[in-house]
PDB file of N, CA, C and O in Angstrom:
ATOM      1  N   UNK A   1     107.505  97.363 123.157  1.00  0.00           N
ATOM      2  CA  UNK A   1     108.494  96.630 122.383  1.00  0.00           C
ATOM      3  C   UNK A   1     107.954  95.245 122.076  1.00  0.00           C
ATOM      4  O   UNK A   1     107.285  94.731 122.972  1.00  0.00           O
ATOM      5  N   UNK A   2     108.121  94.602 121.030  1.00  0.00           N
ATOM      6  CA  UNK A   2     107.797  93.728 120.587  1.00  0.00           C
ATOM      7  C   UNK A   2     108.786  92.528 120.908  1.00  0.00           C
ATOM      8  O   UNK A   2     109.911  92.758 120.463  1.00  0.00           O
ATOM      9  N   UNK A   3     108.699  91.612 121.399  1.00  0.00           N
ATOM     10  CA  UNK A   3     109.675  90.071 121.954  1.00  0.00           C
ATOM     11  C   UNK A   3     109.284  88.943 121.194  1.00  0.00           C
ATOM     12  O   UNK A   3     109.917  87.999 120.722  1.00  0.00           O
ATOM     13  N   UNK A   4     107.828  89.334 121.187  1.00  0.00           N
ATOM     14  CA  UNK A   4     107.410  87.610 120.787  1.00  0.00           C
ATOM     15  C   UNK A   4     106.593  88.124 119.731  1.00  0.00           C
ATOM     16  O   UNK A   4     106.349  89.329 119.683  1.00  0.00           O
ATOM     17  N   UNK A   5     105.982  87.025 118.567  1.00  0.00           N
ATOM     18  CA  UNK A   5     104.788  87.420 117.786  1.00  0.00           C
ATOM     19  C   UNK A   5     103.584  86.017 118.203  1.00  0.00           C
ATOM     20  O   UNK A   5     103.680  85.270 119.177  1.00  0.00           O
ATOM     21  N   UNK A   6     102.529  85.993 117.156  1.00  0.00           N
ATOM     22  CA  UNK A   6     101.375  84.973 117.229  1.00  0.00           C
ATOM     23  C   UNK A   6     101.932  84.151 116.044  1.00  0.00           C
ATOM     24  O   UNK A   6     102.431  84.740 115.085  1.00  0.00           O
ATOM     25  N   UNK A   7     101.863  82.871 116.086  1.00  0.00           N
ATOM     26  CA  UNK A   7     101.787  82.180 115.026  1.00  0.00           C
ATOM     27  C   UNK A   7     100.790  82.883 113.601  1.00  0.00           C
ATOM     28  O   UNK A   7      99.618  83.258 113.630  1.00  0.00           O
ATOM     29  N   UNK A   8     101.802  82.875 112.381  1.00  0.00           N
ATOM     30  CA  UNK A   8     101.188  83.665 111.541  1.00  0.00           C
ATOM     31  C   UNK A   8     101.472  85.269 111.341  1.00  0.00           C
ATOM     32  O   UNK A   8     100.997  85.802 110.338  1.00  0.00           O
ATOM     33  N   UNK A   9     102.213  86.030 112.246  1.00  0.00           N
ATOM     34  CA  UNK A   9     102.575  87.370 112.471  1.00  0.00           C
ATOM     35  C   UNK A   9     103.998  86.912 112.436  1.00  0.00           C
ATOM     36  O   UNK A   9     104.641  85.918 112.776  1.00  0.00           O
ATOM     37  N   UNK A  10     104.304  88.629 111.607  1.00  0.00           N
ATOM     38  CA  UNK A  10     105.817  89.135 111.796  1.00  0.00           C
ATOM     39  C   UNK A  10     106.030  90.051 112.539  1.00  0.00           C
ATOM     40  O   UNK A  10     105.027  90.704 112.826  1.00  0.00           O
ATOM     41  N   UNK A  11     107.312  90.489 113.141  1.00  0.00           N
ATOM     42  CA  UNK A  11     107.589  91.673 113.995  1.00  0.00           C
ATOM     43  C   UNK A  11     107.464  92.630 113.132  1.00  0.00           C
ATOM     44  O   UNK A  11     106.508  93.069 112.493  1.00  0.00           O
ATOM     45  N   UNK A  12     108.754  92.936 113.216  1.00  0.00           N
ATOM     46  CA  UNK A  12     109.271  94.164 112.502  1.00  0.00           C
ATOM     47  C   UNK A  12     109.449  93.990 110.807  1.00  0.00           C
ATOM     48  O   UNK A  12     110.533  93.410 110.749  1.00  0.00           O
ATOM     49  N   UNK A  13     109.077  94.136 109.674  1.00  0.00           N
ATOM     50  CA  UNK A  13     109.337  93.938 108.584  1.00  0.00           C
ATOM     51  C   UNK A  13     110.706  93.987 108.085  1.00  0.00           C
ATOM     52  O   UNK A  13     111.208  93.074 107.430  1.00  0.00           O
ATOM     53  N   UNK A  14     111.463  95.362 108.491  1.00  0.00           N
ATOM     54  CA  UNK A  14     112.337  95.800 108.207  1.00  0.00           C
ATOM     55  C   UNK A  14     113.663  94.501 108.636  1.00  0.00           C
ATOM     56  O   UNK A  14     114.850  94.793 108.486  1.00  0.00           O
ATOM     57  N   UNK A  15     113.388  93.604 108.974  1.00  0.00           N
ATOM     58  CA  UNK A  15     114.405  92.379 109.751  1.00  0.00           C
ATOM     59  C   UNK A  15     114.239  91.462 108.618  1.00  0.00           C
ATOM     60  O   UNK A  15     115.189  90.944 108.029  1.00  0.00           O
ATOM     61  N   UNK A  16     112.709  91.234 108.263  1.00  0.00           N
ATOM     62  CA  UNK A  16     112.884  89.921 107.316  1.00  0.00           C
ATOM     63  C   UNK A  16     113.780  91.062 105.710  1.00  0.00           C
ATOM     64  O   UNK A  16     114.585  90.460 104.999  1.00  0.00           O
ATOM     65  N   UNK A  17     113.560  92.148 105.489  1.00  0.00           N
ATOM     66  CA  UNK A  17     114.146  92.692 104.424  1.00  0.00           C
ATOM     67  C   UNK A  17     115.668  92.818 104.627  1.00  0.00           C
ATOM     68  O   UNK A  17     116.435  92.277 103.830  1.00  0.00           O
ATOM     69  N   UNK A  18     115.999  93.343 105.409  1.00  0.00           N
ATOM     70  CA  UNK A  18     117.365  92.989 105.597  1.00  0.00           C
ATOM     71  C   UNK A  18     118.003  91.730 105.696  1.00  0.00           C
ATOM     72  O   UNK A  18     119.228  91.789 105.807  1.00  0.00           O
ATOM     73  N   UNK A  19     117.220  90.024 105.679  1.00  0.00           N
ATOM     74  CA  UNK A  19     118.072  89.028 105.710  1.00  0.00           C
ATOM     75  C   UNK A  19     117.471  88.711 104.093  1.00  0.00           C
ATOM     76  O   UNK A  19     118.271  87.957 103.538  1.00  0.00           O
ATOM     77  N   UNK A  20     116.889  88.888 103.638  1.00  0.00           N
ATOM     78  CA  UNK A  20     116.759  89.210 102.128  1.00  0.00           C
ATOM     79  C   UNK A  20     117.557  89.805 101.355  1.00  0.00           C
ATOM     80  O   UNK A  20     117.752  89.017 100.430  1.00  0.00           O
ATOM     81  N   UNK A  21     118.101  90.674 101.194  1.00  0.00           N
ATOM     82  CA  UNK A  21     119.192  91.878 100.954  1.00  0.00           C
ATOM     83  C   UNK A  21     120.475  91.033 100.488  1.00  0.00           C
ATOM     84  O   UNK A  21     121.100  90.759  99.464  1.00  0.00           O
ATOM     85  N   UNK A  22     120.484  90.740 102.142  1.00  0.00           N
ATOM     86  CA  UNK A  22     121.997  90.179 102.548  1.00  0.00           C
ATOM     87  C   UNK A  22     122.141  88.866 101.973  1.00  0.00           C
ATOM     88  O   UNK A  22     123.213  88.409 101.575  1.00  0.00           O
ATOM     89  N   UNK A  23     121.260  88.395 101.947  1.00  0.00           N
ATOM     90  CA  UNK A  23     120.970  86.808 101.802  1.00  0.00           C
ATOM     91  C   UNK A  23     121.577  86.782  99.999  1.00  0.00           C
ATOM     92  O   UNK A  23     122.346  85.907  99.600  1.00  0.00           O
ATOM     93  N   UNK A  24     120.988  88.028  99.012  1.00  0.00           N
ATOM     94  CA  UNK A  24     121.291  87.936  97.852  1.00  0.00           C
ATOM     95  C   UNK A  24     122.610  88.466  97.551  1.00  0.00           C
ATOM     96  O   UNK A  24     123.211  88.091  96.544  1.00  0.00           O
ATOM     97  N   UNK A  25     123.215  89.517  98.552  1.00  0.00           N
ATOM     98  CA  UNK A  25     124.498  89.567  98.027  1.00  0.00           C
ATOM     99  C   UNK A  25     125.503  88.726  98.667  1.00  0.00           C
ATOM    100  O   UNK A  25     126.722  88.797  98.506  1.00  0.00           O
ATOM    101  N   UNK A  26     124.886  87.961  99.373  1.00  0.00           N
ATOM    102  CA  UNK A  26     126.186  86.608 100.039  1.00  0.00           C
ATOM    103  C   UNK A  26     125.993  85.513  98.884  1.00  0.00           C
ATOM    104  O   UNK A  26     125.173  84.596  98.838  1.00  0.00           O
ATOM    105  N   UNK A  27     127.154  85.937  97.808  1.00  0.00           N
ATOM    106  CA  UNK A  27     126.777  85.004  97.103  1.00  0.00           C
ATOM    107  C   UNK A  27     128.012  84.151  97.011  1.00  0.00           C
ATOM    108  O   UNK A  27     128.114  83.467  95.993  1.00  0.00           O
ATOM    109  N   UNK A  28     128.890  84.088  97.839  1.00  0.00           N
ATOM    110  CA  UNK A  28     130.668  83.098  98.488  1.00  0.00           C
ATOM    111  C   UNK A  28     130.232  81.929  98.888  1.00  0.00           C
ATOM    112  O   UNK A  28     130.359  80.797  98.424  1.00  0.00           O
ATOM    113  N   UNK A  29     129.646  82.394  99.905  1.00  0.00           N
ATOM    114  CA  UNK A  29     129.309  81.636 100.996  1.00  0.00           C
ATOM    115  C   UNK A  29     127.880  81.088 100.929  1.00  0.00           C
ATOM    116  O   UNK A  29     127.000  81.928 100.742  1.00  0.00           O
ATOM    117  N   UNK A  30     127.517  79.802 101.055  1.00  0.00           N
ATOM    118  CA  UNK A  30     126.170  79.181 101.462  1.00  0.00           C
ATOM    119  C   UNK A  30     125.963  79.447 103.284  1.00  0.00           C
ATOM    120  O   UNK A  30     124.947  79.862 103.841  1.00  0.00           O
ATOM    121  N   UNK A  31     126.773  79.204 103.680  1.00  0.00           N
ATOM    122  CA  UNK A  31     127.312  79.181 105.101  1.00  0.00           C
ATOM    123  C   UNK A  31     126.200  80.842 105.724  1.00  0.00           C
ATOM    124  O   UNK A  31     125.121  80.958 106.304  1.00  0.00           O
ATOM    125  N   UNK A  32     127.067  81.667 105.274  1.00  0.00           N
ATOM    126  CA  UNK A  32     126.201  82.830 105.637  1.00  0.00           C
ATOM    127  C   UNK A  32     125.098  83.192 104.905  1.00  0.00           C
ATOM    128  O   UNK A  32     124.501  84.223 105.215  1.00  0.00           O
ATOM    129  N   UNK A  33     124.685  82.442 103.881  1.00  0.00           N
ATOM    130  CA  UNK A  33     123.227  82.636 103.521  1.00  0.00           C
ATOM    131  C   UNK A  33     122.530  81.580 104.720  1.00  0.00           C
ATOM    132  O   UNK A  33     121.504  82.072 105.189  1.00  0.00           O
ATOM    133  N   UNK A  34     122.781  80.645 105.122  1.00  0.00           N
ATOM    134  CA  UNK A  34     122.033  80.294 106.013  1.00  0.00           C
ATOM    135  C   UNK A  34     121.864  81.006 107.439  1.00  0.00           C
ATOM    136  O   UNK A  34     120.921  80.652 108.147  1.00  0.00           O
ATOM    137  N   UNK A  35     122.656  81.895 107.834  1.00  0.00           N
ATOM    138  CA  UNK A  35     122.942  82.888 109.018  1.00  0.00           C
ATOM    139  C   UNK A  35     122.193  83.480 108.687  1.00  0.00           C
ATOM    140  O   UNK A  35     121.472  83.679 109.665  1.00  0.00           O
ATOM    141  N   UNK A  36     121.526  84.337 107.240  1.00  0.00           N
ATOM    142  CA  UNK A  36     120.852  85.454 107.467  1.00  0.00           C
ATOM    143  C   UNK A  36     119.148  84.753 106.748  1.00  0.00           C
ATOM    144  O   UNK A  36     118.320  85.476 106.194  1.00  0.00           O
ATOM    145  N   UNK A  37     118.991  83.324 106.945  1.00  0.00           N
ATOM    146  CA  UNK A  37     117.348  83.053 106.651  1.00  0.00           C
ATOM    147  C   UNK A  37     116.719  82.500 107.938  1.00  0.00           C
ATOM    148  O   UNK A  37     116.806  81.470 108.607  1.00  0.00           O
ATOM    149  N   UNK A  38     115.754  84.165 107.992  1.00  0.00           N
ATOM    150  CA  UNK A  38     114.627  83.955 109.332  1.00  0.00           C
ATOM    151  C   UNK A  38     114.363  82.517 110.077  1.00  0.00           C
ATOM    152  O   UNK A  38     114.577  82.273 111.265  1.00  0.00           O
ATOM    153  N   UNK A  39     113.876  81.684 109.143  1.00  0.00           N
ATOM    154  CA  UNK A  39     113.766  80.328 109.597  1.00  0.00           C
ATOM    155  C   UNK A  39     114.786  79.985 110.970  1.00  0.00           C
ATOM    156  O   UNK A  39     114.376  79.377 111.959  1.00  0.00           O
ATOM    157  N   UNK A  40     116.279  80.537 110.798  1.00  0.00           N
ATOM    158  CA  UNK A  40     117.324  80.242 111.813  1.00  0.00           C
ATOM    159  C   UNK A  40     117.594  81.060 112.721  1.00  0.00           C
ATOM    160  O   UNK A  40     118.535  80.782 113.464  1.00  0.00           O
ATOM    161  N   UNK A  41     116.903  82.215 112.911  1.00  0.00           N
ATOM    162  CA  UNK A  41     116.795  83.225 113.461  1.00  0.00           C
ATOM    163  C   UNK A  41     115.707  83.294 114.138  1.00  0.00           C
ATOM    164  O   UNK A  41     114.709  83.776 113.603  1.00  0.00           O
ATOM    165  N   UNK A  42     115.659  82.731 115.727  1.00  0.00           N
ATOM    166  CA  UNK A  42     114.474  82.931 116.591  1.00  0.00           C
ATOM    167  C   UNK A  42     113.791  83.601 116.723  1.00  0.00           C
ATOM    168  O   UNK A  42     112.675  83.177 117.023  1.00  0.00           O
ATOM    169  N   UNK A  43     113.977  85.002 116.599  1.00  0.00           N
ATOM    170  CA  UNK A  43     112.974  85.947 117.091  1.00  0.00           C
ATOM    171  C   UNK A  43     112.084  86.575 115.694  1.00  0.00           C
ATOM    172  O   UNK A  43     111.046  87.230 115.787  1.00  0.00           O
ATOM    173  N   UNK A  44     112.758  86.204 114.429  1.00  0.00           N
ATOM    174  CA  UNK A  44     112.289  85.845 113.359  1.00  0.00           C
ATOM    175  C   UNK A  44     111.253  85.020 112.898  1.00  0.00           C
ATOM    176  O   UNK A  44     110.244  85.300 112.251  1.00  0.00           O
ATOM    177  N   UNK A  45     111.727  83.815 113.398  1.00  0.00           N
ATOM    178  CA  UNK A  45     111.349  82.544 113.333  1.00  0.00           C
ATOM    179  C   UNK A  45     109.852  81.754 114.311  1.00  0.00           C
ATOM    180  O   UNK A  45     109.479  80.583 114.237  1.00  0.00           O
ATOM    181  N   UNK A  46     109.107  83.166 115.388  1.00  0.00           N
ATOM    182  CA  UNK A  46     108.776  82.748 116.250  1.00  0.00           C
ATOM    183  C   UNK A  46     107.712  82.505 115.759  1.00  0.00           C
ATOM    184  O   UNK A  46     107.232  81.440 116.147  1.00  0.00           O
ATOM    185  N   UNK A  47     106.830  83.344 114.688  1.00  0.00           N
ATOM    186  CA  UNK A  47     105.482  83.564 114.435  1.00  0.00           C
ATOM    187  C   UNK A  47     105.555  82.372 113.213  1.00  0.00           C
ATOM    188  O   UNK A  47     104.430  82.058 112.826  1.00  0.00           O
ATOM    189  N   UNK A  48     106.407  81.821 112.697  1.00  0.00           N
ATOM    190  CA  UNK A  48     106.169  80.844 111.733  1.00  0.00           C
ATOM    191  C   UNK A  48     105.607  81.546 110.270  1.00  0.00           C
ATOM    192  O   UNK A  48     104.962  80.976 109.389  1.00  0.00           O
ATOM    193  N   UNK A  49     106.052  82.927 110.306  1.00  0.00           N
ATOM    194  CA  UNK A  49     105.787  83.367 109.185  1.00  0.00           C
ATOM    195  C   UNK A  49     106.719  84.369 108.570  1.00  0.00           C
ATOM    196  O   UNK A  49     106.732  85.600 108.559  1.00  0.00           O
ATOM    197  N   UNK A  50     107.419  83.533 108.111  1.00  0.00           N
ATOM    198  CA  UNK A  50     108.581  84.037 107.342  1.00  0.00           C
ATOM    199  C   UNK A  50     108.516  85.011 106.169  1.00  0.00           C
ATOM    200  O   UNK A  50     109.144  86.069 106.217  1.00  0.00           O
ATOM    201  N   UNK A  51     107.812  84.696 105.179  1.00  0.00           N
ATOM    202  CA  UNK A  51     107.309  85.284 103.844  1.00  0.00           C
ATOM    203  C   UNK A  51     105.986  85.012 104.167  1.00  0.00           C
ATOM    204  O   UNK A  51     105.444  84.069 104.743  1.00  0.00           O
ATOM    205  N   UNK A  52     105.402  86.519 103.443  1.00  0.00           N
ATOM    206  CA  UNK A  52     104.049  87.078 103.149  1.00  0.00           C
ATOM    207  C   UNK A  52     103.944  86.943 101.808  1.00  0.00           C
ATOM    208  O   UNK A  52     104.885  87.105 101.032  1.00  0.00           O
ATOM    209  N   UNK A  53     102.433  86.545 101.388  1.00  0.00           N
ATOM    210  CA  UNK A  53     101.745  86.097 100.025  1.00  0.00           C
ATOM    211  C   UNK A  53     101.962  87.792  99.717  1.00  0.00           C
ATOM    212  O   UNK A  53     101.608  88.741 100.415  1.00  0.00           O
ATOM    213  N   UNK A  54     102.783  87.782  98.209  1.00  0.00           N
ATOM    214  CA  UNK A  54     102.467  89.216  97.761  1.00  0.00           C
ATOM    215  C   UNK A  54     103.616  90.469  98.097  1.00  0.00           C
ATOM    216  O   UNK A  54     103.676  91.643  97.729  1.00  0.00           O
ATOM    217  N   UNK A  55     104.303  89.802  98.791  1.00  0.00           N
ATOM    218  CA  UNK A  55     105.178  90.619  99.428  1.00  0.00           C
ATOM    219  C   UNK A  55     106.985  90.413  99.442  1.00  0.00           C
ATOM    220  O   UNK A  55     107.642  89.961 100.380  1.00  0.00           O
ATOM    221  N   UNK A  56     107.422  90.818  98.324  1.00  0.00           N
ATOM    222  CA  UNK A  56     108.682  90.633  98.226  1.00  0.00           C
ATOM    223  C   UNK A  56     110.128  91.605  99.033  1.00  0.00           C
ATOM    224  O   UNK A  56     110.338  92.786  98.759  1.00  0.00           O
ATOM    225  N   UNK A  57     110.824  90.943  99.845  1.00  0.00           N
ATOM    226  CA  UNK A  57     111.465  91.399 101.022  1.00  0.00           C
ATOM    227  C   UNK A  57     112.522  92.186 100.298  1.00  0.00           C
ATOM    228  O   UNK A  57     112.781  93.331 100.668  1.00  0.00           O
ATOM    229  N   UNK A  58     112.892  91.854  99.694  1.00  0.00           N
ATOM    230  CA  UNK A  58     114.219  92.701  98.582  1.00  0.00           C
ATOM    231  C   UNK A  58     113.609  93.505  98.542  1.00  0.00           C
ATOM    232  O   UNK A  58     113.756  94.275  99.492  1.00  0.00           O
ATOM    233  N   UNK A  59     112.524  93.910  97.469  1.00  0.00           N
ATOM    234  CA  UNK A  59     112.218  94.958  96.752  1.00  0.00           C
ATOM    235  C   UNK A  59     111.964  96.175  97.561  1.00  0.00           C
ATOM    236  O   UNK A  59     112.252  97.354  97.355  1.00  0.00           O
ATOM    237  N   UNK A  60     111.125  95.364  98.889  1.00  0.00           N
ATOM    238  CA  UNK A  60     110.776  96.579  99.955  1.00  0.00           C
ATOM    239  C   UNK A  60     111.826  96.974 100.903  1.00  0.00           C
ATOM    240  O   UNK A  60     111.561  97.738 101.832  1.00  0.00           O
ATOM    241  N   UNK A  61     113.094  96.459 100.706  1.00  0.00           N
ATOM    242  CA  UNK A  61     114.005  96.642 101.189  1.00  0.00           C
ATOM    243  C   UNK A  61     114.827  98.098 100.273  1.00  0.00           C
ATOM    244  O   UNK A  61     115.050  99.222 100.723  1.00  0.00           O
ATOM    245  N   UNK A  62     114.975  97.834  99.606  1.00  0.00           N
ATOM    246  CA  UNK A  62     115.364  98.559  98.219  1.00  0.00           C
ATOM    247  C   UNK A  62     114.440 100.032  98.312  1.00  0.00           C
ATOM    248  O   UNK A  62     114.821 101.181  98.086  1.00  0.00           O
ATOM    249  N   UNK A  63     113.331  99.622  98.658  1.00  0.00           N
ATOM    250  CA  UNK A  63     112.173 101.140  98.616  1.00  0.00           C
ATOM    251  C   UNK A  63     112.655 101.647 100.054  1.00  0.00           C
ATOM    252  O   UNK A  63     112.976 102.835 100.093  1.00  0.00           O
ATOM    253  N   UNK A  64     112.754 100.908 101.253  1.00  0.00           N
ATOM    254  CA  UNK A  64     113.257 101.530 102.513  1.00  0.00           C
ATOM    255  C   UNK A  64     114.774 102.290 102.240  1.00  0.00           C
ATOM    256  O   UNK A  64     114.928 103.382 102.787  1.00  0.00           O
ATOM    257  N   UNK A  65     115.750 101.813 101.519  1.00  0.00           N
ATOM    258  CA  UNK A  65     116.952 102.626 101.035  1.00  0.00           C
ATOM    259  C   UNK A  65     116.865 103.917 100.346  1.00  0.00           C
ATOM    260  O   UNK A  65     117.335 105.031 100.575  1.00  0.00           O
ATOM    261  N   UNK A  66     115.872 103.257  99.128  1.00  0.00           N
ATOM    262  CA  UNK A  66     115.596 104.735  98.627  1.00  0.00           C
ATOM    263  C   UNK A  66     114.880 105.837  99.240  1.00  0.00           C
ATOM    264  O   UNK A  66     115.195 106.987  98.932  1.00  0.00           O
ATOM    265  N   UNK A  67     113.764 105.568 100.242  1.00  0.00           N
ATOM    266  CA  UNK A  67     113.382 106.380 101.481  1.00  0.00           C
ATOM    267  C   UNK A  67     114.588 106.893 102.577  1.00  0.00           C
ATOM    268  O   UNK A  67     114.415 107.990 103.109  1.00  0.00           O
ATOM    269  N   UNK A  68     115.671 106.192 102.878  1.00  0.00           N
ATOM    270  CA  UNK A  68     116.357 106.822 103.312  1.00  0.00           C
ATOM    271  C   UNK A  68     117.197 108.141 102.779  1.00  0.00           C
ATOM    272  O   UNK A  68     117.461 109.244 103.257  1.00  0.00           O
ATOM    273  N   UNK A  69     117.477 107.459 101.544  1.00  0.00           N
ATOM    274  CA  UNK A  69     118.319 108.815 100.462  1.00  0.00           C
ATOM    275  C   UNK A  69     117.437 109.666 100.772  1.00  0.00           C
ATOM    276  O   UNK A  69     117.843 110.604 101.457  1.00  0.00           O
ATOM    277  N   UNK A  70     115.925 109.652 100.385  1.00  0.00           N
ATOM    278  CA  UNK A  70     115.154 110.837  99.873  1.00  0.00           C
ATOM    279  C   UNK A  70     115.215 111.613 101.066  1.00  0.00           C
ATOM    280  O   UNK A  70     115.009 112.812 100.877  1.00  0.00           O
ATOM    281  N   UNK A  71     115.515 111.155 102.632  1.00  0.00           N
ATOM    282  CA  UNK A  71     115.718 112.107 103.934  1.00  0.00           C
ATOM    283  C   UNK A  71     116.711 112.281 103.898  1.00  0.00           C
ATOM    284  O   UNK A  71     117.052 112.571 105.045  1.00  0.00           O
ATOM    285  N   UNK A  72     117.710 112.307 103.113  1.00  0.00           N
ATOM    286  CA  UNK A  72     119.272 112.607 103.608  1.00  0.00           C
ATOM    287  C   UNK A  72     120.046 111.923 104.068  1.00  0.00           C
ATOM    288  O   UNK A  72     121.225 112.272 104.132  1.00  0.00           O
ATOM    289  N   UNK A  73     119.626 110.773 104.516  1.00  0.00           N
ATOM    290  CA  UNK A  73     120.938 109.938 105.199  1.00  0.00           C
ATOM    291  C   UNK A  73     122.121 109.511 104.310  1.00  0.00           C
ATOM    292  O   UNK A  73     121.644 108.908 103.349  1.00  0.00           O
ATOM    293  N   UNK A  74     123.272 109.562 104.238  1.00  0.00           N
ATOM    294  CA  UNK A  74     124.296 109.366 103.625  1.00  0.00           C
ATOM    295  C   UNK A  74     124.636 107.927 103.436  1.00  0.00           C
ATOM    296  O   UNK A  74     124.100 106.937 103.934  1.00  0.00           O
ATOM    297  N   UNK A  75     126.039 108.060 102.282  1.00  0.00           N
ATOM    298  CA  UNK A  75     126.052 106.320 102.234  1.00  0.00           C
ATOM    299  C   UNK A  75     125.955 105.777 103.835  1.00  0.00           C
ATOM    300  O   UNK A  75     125.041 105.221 104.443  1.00  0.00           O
ATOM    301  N   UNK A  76     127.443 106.230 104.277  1.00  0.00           N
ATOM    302  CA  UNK A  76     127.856 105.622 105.251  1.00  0.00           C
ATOM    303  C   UNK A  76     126.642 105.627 106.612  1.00  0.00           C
ATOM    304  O   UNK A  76     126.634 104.702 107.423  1.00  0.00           O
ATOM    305  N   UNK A  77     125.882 106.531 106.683  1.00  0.00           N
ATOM    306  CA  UNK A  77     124.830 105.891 107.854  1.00  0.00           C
ATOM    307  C   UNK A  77     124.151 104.914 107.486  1.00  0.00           C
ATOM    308  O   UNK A  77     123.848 104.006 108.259  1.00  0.00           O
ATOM    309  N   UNK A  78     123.857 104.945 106.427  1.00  0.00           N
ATOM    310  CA  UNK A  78     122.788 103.968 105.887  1.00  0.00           C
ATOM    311  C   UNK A  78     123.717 102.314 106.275  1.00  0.00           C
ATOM    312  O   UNK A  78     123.333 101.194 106.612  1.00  0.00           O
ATOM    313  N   UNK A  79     124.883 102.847 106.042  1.00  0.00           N
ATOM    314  CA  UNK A  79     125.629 101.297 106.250  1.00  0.00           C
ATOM    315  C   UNK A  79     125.436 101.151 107.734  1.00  0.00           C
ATOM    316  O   UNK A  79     124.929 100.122 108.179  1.00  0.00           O
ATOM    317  N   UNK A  80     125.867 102.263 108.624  1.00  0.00           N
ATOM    318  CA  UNK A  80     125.747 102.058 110.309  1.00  0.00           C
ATOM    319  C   UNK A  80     124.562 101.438 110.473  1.00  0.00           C
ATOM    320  O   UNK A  80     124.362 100.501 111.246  1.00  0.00           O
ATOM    321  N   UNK A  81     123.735 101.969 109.725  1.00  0.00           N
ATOM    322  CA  UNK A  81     122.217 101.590 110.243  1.00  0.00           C
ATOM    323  C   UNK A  81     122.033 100.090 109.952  1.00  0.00           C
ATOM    324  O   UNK A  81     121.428  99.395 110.768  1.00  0.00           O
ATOM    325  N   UNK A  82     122.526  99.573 108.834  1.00  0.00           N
ATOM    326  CA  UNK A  82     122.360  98.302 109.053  1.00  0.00           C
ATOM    327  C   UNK A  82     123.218  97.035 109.189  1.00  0.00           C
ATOM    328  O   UNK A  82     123.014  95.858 108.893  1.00  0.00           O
ATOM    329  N   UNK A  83     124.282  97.711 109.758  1.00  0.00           N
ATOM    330  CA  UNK A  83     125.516  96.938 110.497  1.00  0.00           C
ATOM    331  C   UNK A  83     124.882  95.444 111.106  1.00  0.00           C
ATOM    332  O   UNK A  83     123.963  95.512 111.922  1.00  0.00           O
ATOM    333  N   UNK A  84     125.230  94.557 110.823  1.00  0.00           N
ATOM    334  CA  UNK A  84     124.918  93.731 111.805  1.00  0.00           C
ATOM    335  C   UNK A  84     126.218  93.087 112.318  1.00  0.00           C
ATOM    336  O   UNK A  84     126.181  92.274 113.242  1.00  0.00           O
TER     337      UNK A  84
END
């Protein structure tokens, strides 16, 4: 399991895409766009590398959804799954 990263490393990808996601449809609130940017989020925040050159977190977020459809997962898991 992964806890910590190196300065310059991300954990899990799938974390910075999901506060990407969320980040664009919180569009009420500034308040919870700041809740969901890594920067404020420690375990996010550890490796000091928030965004990758080349690498847009939405979009690959968007391709992980559509990978889910293409296995079957339904709306509603797909929502369980990323309940926060």
């Amino acid at each position: 399991r992964v806890v910590t990263h190196e300065k310059g490393e991300r954990g899990f990808n799938v974390f910075y895409q999901l506060c990407a996601k969320r980040r664009e449809d919180l569009t009420v609130s500034n308040t919870y766009k700041t809740v969901f940017d890594p920067k404020n989020l420690r375990y996010l925040s550890c490796g000091e590398c928030e965004t990758v050159e080349g690498v847009n977190d939405k979009e690959a977020f968007e391709s992980t959804e559509e990978s889910l459809r293409a296995l079957g997962f339904t709306d509603n898991e797909r929502r369980e799954l990323w309940r926060v």
